[in-house]
C-alpha positions in Angstrom: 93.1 47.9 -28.6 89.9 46.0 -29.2 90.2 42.3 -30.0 87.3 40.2 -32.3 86.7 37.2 -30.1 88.2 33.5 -32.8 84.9 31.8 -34.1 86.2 28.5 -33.3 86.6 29.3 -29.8 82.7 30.2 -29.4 82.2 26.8 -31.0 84.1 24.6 -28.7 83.2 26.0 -26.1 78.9 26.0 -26.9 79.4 21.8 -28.1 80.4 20.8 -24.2 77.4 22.7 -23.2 74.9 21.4 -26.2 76.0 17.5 -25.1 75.2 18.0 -21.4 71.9 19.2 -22.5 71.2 16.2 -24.4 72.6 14.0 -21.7 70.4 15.2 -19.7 67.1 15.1 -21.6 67.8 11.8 -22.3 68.3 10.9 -18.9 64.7 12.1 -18.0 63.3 10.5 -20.7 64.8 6.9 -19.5 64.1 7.6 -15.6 60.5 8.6 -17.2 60.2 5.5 -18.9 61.5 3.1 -16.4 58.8 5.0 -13.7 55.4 3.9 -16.5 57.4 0.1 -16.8 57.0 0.1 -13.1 53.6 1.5 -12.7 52.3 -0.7 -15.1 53.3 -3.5 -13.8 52.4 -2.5 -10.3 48.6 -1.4 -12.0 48.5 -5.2 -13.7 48.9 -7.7 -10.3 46.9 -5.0 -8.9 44.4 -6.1 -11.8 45.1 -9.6 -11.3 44.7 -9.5 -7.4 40.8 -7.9 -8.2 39.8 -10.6 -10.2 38.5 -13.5 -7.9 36.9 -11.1 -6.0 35.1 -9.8 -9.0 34.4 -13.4 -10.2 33.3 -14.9 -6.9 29.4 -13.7 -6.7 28.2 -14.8 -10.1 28.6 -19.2 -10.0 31.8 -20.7 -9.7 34.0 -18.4 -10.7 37.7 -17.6 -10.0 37.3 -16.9 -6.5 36.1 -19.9 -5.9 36.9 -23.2 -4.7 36.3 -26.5 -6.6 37.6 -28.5 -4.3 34.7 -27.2 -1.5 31.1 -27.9 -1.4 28.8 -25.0 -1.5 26.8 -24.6 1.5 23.1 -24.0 0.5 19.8 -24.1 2.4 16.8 -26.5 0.7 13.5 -27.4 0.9 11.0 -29.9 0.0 8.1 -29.5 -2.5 4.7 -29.6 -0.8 1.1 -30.8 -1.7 -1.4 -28.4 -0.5 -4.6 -26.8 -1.8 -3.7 -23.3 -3.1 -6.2 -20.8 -3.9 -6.2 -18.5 -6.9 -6.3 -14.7 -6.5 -6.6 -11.6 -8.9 -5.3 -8.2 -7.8 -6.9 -5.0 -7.9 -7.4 -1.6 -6.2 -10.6 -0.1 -5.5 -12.4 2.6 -3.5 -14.7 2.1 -0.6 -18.1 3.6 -1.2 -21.4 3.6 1.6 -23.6 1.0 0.6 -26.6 3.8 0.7 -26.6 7.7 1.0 -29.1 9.6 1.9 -29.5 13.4 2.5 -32.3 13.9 4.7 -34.3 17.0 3.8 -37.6 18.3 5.3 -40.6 18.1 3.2 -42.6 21.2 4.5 -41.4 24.9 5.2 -41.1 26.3 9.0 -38.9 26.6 11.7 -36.9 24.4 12.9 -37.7 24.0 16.5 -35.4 21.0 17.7 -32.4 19.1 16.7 -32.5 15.4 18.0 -29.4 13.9 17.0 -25.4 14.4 17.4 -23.4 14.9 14.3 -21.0 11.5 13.9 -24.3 9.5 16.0 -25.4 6.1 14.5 -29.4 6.2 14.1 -31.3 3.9 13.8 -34.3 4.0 10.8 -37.5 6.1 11.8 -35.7 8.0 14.8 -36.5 11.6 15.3 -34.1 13.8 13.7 -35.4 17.5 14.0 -39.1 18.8 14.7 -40.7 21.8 12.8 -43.3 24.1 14.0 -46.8 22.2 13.8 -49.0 24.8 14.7 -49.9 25.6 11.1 -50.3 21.9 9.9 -52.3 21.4 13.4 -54.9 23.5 12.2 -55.5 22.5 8.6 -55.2 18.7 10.0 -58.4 19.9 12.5 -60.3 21.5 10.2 -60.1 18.8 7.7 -61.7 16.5 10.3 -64.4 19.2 11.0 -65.4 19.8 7.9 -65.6 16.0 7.4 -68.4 15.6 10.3 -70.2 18.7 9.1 -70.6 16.4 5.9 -71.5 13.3 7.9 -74.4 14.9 9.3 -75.6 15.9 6.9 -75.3 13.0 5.1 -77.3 11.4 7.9 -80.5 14.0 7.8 -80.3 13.0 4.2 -80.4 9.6 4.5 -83.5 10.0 6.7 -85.3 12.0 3.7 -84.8 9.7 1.9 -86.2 6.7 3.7 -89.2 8.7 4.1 -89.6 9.9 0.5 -89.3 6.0 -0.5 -92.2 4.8 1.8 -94.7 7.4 0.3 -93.5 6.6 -3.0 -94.1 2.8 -2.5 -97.7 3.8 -1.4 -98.2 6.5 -4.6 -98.8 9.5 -1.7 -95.5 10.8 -2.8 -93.5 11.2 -6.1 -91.0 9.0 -6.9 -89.4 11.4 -8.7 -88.7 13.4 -5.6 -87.4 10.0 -4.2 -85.0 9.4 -7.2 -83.7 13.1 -6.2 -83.2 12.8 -2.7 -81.3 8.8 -3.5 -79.0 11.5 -5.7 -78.2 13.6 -2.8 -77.3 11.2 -0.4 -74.7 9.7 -3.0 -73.6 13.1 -3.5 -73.0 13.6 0.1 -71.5 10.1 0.7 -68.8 11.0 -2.3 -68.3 14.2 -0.1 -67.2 12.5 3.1 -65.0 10.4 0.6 -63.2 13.6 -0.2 -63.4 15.2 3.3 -61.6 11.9 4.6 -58.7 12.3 2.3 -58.3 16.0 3.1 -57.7 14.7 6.2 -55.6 12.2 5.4 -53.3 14.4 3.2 -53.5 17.0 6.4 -51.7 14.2 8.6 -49.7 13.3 6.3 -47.9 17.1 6.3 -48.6 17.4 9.8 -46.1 14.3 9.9 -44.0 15.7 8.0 -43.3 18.3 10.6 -41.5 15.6 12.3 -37.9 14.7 10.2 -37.3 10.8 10.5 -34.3 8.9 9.4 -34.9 7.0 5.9 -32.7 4.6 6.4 -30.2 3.5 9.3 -26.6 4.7 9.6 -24.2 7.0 11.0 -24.7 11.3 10.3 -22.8 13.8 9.2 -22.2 17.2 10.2 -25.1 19.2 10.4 -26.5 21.6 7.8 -28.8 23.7 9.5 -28.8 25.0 13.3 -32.0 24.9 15.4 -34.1 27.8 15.5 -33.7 28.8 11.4 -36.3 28.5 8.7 -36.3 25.4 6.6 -37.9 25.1 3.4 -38.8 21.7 1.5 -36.9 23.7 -2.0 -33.8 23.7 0.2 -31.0 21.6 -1.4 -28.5 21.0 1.3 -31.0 19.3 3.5 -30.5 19.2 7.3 -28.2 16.0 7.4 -26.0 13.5 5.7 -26.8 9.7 6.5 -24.0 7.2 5.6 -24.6 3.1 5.5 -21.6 2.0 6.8 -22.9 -1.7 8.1 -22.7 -3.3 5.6 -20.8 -1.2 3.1 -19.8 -1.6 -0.5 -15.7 -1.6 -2.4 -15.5 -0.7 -5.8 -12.4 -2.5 -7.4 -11.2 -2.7 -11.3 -9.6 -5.7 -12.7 -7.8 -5.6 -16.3 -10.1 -6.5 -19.6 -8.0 -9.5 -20.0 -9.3 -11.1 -16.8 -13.2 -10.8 -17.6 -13.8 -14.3 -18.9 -12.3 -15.7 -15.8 -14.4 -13.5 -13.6 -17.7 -14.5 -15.3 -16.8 -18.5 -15.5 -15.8 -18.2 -11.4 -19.0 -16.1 -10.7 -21.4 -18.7 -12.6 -20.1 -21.2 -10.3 -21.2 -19.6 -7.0 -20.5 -16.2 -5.1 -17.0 -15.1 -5.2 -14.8 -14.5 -1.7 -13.0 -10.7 -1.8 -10.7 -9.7 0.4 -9.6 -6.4 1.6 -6.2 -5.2 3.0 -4.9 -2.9 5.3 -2.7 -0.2 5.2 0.4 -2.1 5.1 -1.0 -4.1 2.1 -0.4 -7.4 3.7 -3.4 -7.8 6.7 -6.7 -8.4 5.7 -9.1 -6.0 7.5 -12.5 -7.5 5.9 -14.1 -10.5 3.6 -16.8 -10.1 1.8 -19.0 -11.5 -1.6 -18.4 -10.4 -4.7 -22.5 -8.7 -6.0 -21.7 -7.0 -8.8 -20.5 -6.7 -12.2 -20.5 -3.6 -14.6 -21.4 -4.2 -18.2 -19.0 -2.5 -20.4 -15.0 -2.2 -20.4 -14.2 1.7 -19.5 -12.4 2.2 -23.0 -9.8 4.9 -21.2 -8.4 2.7 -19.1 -9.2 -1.3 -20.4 -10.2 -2.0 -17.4 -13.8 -3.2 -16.0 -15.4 -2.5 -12.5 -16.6 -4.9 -10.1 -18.4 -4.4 -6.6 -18.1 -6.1 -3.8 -20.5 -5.9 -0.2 -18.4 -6.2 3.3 -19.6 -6.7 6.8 -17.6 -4.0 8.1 -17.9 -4.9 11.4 -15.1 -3.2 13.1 -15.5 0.2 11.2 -12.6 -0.5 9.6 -13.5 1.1 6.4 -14.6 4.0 5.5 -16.6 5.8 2.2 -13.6 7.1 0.0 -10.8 5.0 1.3 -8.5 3.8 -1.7 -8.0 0.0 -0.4 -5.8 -3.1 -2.3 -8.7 -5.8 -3.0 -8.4 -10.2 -4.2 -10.6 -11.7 -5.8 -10.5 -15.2 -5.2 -11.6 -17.0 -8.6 -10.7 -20.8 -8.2 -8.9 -23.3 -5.8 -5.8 -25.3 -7.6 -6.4 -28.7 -5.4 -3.5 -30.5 -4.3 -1.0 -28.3 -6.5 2.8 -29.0 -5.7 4.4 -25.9 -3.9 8.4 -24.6 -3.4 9.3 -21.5 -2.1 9.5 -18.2 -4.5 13.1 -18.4 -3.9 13.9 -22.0 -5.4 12.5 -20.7 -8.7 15.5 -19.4 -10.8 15.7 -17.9 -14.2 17.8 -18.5 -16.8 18.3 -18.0 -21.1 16.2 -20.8 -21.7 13.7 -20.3 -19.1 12.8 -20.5 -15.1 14.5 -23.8 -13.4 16.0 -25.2 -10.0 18.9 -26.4 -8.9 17.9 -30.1 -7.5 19.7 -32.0 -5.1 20.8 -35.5 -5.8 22.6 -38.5 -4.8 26.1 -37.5 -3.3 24.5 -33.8 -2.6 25.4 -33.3 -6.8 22.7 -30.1 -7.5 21.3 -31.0 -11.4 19.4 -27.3 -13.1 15.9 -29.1 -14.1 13.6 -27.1 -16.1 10.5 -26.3 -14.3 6.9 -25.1 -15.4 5.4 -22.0 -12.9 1.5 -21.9 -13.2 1.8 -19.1 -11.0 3.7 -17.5 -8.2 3.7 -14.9 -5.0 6.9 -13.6 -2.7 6.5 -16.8 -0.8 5.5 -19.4 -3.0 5.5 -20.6 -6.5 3.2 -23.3 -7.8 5.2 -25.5 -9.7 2.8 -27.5 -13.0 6.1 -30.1 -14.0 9.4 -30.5 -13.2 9.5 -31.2 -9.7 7.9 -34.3 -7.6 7.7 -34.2 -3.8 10.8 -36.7 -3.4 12.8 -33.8 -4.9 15.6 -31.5 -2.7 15.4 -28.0 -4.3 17.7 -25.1 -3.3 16.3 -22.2 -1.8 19.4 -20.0 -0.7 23.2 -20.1 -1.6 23.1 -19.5 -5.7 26.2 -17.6 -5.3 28.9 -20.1 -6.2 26.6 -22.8 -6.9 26.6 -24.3 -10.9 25.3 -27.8 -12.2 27.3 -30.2 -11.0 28.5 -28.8 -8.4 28.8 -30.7 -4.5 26.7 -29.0 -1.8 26.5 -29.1 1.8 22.7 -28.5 3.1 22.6 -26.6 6.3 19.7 -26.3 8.6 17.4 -23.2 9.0 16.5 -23.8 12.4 14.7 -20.2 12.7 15.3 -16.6 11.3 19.0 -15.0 10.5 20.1 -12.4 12.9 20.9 -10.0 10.3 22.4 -6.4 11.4 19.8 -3.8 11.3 21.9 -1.5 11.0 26.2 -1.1 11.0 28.0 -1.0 14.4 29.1 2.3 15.8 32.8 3.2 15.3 33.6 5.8 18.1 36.0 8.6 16.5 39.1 10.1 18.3 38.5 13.8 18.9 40.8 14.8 16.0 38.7 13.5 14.0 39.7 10.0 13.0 37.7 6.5 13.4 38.8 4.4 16.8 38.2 0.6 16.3 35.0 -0.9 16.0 32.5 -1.8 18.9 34.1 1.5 20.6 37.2 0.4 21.8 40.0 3.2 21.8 43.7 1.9 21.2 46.6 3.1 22.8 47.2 5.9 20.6 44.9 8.3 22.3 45.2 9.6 26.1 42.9 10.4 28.3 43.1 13.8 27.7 41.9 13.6 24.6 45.4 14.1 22.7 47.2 11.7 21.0 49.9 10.2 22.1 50.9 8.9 19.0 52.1 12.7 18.2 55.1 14.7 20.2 55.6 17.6 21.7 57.5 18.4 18.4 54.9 16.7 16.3 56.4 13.6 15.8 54.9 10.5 16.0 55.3 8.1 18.7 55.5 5.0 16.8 58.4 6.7 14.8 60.9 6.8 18.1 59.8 3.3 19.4 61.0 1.8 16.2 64.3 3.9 16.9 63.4 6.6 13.3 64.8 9.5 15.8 63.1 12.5 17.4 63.9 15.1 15.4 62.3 18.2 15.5 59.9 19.1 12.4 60.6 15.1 11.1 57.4 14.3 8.8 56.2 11.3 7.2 53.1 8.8 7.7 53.3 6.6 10.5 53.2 2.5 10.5 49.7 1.3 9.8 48.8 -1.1 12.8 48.6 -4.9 12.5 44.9 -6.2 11.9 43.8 -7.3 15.2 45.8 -5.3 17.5 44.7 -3.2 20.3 46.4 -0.3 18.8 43.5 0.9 16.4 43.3 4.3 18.0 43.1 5.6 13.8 46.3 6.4 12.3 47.7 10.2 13.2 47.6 13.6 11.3 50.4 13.5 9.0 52.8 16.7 9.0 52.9 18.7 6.5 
């Protein structure tokens, strides 16, 4: 006999079941709720612990101490003559140029120099054949005293010619003739003598001479070839490199400064180095171009250096100052005392009772070293040059001395690291939690850690959890262990 299960049993039995569901849900939601109240207030002193350090590097903040004075560093505003520079970049560019070509066609019988050789002007670079040039130069000169003699017969004519005409036994007519031909022949020679002189003059030519002096290039043409004076590569390079020429640029802006220093006198430029900071050469300023270059607003100076030491070179890119005036007896303070604010650059002055007062000052102008200061400052004045961190107006400061330079790391100090891996403690040292087999001993047999059964947490086997971080200062800094998984 089949029996139909009562309704009402189904739904006492489902309402125990529907309540323990809700009791639970309900209990995760609370435990879930108490967990955020905790984190969040563990996330806020967090927050709260931060903040002085946050605060503490920008003036007296909340990390700092009013009670303390600040220690800073100061100096003393100095009177000094400073001169006044304008920045520029520029090229280096030979002073003169010269491609030494020969002026007649032969061959070339002798080279007489070594490419990268400084000549000197009128030496002997390279000899052509002269054998052609020989002979046109001799036969000038003997056709020239072919005419001379024959300018002297005639001269004898007409010295004769003249004495019968004085005496009417001759005509004078013949006399006028014969006065012709000797002029003739006189204009001859004339001609004959500068044949000659233009046959010497290619004959020389035969020899290639430096134009100018200075130091030569590589060589275009080997000894033994044909040369021709159409050829456009020429035999040689020569380069003026004592003295020698910069070309700089300096902004539009700065033009009528440039031309009211220049009237006064020459101008002092000075070139730097690779590093940008030594000056290799000084020189005079010699030239000034006389138009802006619209493309870039700028306008291009040149400059003439001694180049003694060979230190430049024609196409070198080089940093070059101009030095334009001399501020005389300007008051000085380091770059570094110079500090800017909303309402402009000031300093933090020292007074009575070491109490820094901010006072406004005016910067005519400024490098990485020194600013010149126009108002604001007087040479009795104490200004702060290092220690801005926690400093504010009105606050008390203790000066310390800057007896020479800080000994500032290089670079950080090695940490030595234990072979598994983790950091040992700094300067090298390894703590006791490392043997000298390279193992830990801070980890078992079992892989436990050791500091777990000195503190009496058992031995177990298979017993995981992260082991006590060492105090600060202890000898154990070995690195913490491998946790287990």
């Amino acid at each position: 006999m089949l029996f139909k299960p009562d309704s009402t049993d189904d739904e006492k039995s489902t309402a125990p079941r529907k309540r323990s569901l809700v009791s639970r849900l309900l209990g995760r939601m609370v435990s879930l709720l108490i967990t955020l109240v905790i984190l969040g207030g563990l996330g806020y002193l967090g927050w709260l612990a931060f903040q002085p350090k946050q605060g503490g590097g920008g003036g007296r903040g909340a990390g700092a101490r009013p009670d303390l004075p600040v220690p800073v560093l100061a100096a003393t505003p100095q009177v000094h003559d400073v001169p006044v520079y304008l920045d520029g970049v520029g090229s280096v560019r030979a002073l003169n140029t010269v491609t030494v070509r020969s002026q007649v066609d032969g061959k070339l019988l002798k080279v007489n120099f070594v490419e990268g050789q400084d000549v000197k002007k009128d030496d002997v670079l390279g000899e052509i054949d002269p054998a052609i040039y020989q002979a046109q130069y001799d036969q000038a000169v003997a056709k020239k005293a072919q005419d001379v003699a024959l300018l002297s017969n005639q001269k004898l004519d007409l010295a004769r010619y003249e004495q019968l005409a004085s005496t009417n036994a001759g005509s004078k007519q013949q006399a006028d003739t014969q006065r012709a031909l000797v002029a003739q022949q006189e204009a001859l020679i004339k001609a004959d003598q500068a044949a000659i002189d233009n046959a010497a003059a290619t004959l020389s030519y035969t020899k290639i001479v430096a134009p100018i002096a200075g130091r030569a290039g590589l060589r275009q043409v080997d000894q033994g070839n044909i040369i021709h004076a159409s050829d456009t590569t020429g035999l040689v390079i020569l380069t003026q490199l004592q003295p020698i020429a910069v070309w700089f640029s300096l902004p539009q802006q700065q033009i009528m400064r440039v031309n009211a220093a220049a009237a006064k006198g020459p101008l002092v430029v000075d070139v730097f180095g690779n590093d940008g900071v030594t000056v290799i050469d000084t020189g005079k300023l010699t030239g000034i171009d006389n138009q802006v270059d619209p493309t870039t607003g700028t306008l291009k100076l040149k400059a003439e250096l001694p180049n003694a030491s060979y230190q430049l070179w024609p196409g070198q890119f080089v940093n070059v100052r101009l030095k334009v005036e001399t501020l005389p007896q300007a008051i000085v303070v380091p770059t570094s005392a110079v500090q800017r604010g909303p309402a402009g650059t000031f300093s933090y002055v020292i007074g009575a009772d070491n109490v820094v007062t901010a006072k406004p000052v005016t910067v005519t102008q400024q490098n990485e070293h020194e600013a010149v200061i126009a108002s604001g400052l007087t040479t009795s004045d104490r200004v702060v040059t290092t220690g801005f961190a926690n400093l504010a107006d009105g606050s008390k400061v203790i000066v310390g001395k800057d007896d020479g330079p800080p000994a500032a790391d290089l670079a950080p100090r090695k940490r030595s690291r234990n072979p598994d891996g983790k950091r040992g403690a700094q300067g090298g040292v390894q703590g006791d939690g490392q043997s000298k087999d390279g193992k830990q001993d801070g980890q078992g047999k079992n892989g436990e850690h050791r500091g777990r059964r000195e503190h009496g947490e058992g031995d177990q086997k298979g017993q995981a959890g992260p082991a006590p971080a060492p105090a600060a200062g202890s000898e154990q800094s070995g690195g913490a262990p491998k946790a287990q998984p």
